[in-house]
N, C-alpha and C positions, 0 to 999 in steps of 0.2 A: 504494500500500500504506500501510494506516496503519497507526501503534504505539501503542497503548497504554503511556506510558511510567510508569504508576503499578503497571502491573501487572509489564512488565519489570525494575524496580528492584525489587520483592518477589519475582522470582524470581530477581536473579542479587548482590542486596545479602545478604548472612546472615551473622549472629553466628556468633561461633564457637561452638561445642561441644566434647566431654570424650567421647571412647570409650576402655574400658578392652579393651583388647587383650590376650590370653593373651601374655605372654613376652616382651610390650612397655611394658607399664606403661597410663598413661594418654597419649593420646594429644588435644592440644588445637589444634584446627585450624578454617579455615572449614568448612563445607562442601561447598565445591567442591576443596578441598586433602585432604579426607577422600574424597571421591569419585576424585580420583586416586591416591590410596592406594590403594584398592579395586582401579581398574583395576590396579595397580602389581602388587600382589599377588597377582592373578589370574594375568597375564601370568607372573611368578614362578615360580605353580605351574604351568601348563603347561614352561615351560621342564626345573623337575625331572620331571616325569612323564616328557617326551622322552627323558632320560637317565636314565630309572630311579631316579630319586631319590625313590622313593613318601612317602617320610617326608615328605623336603623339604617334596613337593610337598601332601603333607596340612596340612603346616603354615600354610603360605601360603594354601591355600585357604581355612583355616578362618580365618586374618588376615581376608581379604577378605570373609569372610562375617561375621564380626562385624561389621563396619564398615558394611558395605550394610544391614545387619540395623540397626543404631542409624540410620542415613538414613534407609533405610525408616518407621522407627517415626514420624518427626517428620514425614513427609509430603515428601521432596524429590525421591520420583524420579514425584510424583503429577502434577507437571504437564512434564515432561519430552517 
């Protein structure tokens, strides 16, 4: 198997970035620290939805969607 390691360091090397989160301010992270945000958030809101916490769980979703939403835009879940 061979790697491409010029292509592997452009996908797993990344500047940080600046997402402004509803009810969280700004938020400055890599990445991949913003991408588990995302998952974070996610998982979050399914937890309230289990126990009926629709609000909660609206909240959180919409966290994790701005955040995938700014990922998105820069191109980072393109070569995934």
């Amino acid at each position: 198997m061979t790697v491409n390691i010029k292509r592997l360091c452009k996908i797993t090397a990344s500047k940080n970035m600046t997402v402004n989160v509803k009810g969280l301010g700004k938020i400055t992270a890599s990445k991949e620290v913003l991408n588990e945000l995302v998952i974070a958030f996610s998982h979050s809101a399914t937890f309230y939805m289990l126990d009926n916490w629709f609000k909660l769980a609206e909240r959180e979703e919409s966290r994790s969607n701005a955040i995938y939403d700014e990922l998105s835009k820069v191109g980072y879940y393109d070569n995934l």
